[in-house]
N, C-alpha and C positions, 0 to 999 in steps of 0.2 A: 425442524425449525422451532415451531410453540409448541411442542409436545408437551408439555407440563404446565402448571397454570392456567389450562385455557377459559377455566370457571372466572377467573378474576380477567382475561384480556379477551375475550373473544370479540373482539368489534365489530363492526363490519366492514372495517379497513381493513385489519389482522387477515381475515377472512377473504378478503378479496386477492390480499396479498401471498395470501397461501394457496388460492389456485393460480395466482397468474406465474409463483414460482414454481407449480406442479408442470403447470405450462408448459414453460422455459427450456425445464428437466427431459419434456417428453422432446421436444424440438431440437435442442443440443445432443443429445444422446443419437435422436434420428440423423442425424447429419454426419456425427461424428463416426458411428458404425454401420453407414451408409458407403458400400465398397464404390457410389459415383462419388461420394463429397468428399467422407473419412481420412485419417492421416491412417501408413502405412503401422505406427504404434497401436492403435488403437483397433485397426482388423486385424492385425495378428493378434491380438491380446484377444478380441470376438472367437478368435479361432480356435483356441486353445479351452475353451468355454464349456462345458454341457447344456447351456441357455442361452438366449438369445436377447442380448439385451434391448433390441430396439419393440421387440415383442413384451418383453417384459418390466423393464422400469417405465415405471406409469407416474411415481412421486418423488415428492425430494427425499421421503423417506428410505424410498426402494434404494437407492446411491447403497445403503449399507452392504448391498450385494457383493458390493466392488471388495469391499476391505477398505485399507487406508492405505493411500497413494504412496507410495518412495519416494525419495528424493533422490534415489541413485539412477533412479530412472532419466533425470536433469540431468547430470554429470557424466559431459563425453559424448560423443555420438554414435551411430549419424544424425546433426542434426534435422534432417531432411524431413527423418521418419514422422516429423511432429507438424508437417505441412500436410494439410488438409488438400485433398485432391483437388478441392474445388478452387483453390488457391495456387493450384500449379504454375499457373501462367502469370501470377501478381508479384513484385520485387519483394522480396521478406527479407525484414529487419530480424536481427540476433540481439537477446538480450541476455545481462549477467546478472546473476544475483551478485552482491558485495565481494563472496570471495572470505567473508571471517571465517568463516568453518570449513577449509580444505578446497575442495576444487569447487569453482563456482557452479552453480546450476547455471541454466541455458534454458530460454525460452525466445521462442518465434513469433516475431508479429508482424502484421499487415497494417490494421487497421485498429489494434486494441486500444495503443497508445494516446492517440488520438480521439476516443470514443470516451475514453475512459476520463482522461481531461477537458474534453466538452462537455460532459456531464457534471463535472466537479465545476465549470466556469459558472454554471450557474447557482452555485451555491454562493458566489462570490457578489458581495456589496459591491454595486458601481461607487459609489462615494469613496470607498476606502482601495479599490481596485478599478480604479477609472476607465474606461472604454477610451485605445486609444493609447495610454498611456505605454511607457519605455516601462520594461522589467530589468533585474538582476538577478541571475540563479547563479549562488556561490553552492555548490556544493558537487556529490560525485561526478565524476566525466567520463568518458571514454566509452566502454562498452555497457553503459549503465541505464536503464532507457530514462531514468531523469532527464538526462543529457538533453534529449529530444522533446518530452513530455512535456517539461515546463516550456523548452521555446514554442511549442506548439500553442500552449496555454494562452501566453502572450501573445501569438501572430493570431489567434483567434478571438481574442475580444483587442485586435486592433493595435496592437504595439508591435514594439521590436525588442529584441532581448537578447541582453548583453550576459557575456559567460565569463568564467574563471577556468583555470585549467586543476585538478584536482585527483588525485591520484590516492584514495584511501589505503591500498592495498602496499603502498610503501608508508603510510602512515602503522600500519597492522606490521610488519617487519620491522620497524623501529622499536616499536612499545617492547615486540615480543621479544628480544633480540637486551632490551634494557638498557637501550637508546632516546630517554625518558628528553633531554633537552633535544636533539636534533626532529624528534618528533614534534616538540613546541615548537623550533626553529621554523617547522615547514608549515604548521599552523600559522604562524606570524606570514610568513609569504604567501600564504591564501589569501591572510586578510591583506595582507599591501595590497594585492590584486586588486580586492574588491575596492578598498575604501579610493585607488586610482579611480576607477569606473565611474563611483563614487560620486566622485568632485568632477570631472571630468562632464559625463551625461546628465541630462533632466531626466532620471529616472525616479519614476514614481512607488515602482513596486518591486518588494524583494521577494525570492524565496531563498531560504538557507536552511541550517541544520541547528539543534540550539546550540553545540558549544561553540560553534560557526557566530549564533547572532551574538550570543554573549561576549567574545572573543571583539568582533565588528563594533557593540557598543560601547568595551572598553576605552575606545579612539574617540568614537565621534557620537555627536546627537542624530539618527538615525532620521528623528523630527525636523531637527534644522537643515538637513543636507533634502528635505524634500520628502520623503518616503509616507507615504499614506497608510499602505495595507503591507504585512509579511504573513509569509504561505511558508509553515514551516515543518517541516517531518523530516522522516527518514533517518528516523532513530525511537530509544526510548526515549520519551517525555516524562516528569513526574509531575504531580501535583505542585510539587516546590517551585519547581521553574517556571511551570506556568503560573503560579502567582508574580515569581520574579520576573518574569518578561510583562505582565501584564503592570504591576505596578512599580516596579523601577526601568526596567528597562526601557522603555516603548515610546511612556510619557504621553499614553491618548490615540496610539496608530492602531488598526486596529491588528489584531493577531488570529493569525486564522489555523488551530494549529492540525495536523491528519497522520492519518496510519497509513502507510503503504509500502508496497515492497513491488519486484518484479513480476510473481507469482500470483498475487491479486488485484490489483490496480490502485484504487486510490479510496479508501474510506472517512468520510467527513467526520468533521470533529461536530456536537452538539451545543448549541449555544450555549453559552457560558449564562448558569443562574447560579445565583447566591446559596440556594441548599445543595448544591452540588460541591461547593468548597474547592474549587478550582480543580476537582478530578478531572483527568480527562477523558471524555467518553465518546468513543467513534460508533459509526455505523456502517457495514462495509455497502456497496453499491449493487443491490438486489435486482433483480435477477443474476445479474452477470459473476458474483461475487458473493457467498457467504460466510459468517463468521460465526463460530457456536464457539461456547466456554467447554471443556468435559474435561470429566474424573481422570489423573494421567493414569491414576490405577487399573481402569475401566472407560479406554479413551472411545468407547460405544455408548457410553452414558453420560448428556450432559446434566449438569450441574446447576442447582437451584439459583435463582434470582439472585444474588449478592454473592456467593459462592466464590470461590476462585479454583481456577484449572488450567488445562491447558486448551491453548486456542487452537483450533482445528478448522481449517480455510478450506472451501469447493470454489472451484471456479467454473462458469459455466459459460461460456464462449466460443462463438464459432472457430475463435484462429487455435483455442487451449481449456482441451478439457481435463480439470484434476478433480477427480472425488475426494475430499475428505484426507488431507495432508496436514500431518501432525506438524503444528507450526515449533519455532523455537524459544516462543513465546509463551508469557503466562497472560490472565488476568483475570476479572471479578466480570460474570454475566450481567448483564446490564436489560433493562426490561424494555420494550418499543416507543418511542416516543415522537409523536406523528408531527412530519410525515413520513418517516423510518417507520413504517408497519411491520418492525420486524427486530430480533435480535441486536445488540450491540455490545462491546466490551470497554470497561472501565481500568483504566490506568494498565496501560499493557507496559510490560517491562522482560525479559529475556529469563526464559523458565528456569527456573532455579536448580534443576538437575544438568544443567546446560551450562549452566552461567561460569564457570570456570574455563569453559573451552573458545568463550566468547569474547574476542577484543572489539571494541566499539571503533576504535580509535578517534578520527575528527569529528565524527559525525556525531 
C-alpha cells in the first residue's frame, strides 16, 4: 500500500489505515478459503497450493503470494464457482464488464452493489444531490451493474430514478465495423431518451457518461431543465473535460465526477483545488477496494509519487476476492489525502500498450 515514502507520510491516520487494511486482508482471506464460507474457485485454487493461505497471509503485503489475478479466470463459467458458500441460499445478481475487449468478464453479487453505492452516497452534497429527489442515469443498461447501482443510489437517499435504455456493445460494432454515422445516429436516440425524461420529470439529479453529458448539453441548459448535481463516470475522463464540464458546460451544478468499473466498485473523485488544475484524482474505497500505480515492466513494483504506470486493483469482499489484477488502465500515483489514508491515481486514461484494442464507444 505506502511502502515507499513513509518517512514523508507516516501519520497516524496512514498508520491506522494500514492495520485496519491488514485487518480486512486477514478476515476476507479467512472467509474466502474457509471450506464453510469460500467459493468453490477459491478451495480449489487452496488446493492446488503447498501453503495455506488462511495460515499465512497476515498483510496486504503477503497478497503477492497469489501472483496477479487473470482475467480469463471472469470469462465464461461456471459461474456458480465464484458464490461463496455462505451465500448459497441468497438470490445472486450477474454482472458484466463492458464487453470492449472480447468476451465480457462476469462477476457475482449479493450485496456489493449496494454497499458500495451507500458508501459513495455519502460522499454526495445534499444541496447539490438532494435527499428525496428524482435521478436520471443515461448510461450502460442491461447486464451492467450500473444498471442497478445508481437506481439503488437514488432509492437510497430517497428518490426514484428514471432510466434509458443503452446498449454500448452495438455502439463498439458500429465504430469497429466503420459505421462511424449510424454510431452517432444511436447516440442521438440516447439523448432523445433522455432529454424526454427530461422535460417530462422534476428530476433533480443525473448520472451520465461525458460524451453522454456533453452530447445532452448540446440540446438543452442542464441548469434551466432543473438539474443540481451530475455523478458522472464510466469511462476515461481527462483533465480537459473536466474543465469543460465544470466551466461551460454545467454553469454552477455541481460535478461529481468517479472511477469505477464491475470489478471494483466505485472510487471517489477528490475535491477539486486550484493546484490541482483540474486533474482528475480518485481514491478507491479501502478496505474493500485497492488501487496501486506499478512499473508495467515490473508490475511487483510500484512506482514513485507522480510516476505513471499501470494501475493494479485488489478487491477485498466477502461476495469477490481478486488479488492484484492488472487493470487496462494507466495513470500517475497520487499521494493520501485525508480522509483517503491511503493511495490514489491521477488522470486514469486506458494503458497505452492496450489502447489500440480498445473502443470506448458512447461512454
Amino acid at each position: 500500500m505506502l511502502e515507499v515514502e513513509t518517512n514523508k507520510l507516516d501519520t497516524p491516520e496512514l498508520k491506522q489505515a494500514r492495520e485496519a487494511l491488514d485487518a480486512h486482508v486477514r478476515e476476507i482471506v479467512e472467509w474466502h478459503f474457509n471450506p464453510e464460507t469460500g467459493c468453490p474457485f477459491w478451495l480449489d485454487y487452496a488446493s492446488r497450493l503447498d501453503w495455506e493461505p488462511r495460515r499465512e497471509i497476515k498483510t496486504y503485503a503477503d497478497l503477492a503470494r497469489f501472483g496477479f489475478f487473470q482475467d480469463e479466470h471472469l470469462r465464461g463459467g461456471p459461474v456458480r464457482r465464484w458464490v461463496p458458500r455462505a451465500y448459497s441460499d441468497r438470490p445472486v445478481y450477474v454482472f458484466e464488464t463492458g464487453g470492449s475487449t472480447g468476451v465480457p468478464k462476469s462477476r457475482i453479487n449479493v450485496e456489493d452493489f449496494r454497499l458500495d453505492y451507500e458508501a459513495f452516497s455519502h460522499t454526495l452534497p445534499d444541496e447539490a444531490f438532494p435527499r428525496g429527489a428524482d435521478w436520471l442515469a443515461v448510461g450502460p443498461s442491461g447486464p451492467r451493474r450500473l444498471r442497478l447501482a445508481v437506481e439503488h443510489l437514488a432509492q437510497y437517499r430517497g428518490g426514484i430514478c428514471f432510466m434509458v435504455d443503452l446498449d454500448p456493445r452495438w455502439v463498439i460494432k458500429l465504430l469497429k465495423s466503420g459505421q462511424a454515422k449510424q454510431a452517432e445516429a444511436y447516440k442521438q436516440h440516447v439523448v432523445e431518451q433522455a432529454l424526454t425524461l427530461l422535460r417530462a420529470h422534476e428530476i433533480r439529479c443525473l448520472f451520465t457518461t461525458p460524451k453522454l453529458l456533453e452530447a445532452i448539453c448540446e440540446k438543452v441548459s442542464l441548469k434551466k431543465l432543473g438539474i443540481t448535481g451530475v455523478f458522472c463516470g464510466g469511462t476515461e475522463m481527462t483533465p480537459q473535460f473536466h474543465r469543460f464540464a465544470v466551466e461551460e458546460l454545467l454553469d454552477g451544478i455541481h460535478f461529481a465526477p468517479t472511477y469505477g468499473n464491475t470489478l471494483m466498485g466505485l472510487a471517489v473523485g477528490k475535491p477539486r483545488l486550484a493546484e490541482d488544475n483540474y486533474a482528475i484524482i480518485y481514491y478507491p474505497p479501502a478496505p474493500r477496494a485497492m488501487l496501486e500505480v506499478v512499473d508495467p515492466a515490473d508490475p511487483d513494483r510500484i512506482v514513485g509519487y507522480g510516476e505513471t504506470g499501470r494501475v493494479r486493483l485488489t478487491t477485498l469482499t466477502r461476495e469477490f476476492f481478486m488479488p492484484r489484477f492488472l487493470e487496462r488502465d494507466q495513470a500517475e500515483r497520487e499521494p493520501p489525502y485525508l480522509p483517503y489514508a491511503w493511495d490514489g491515481v491521477r488522470n486514469v486514461r486506458p494503458f497505452a500498450k492496450l489502447e489500440t484494442n480498445v473502443v470506448e464507444g458512447v461512454y
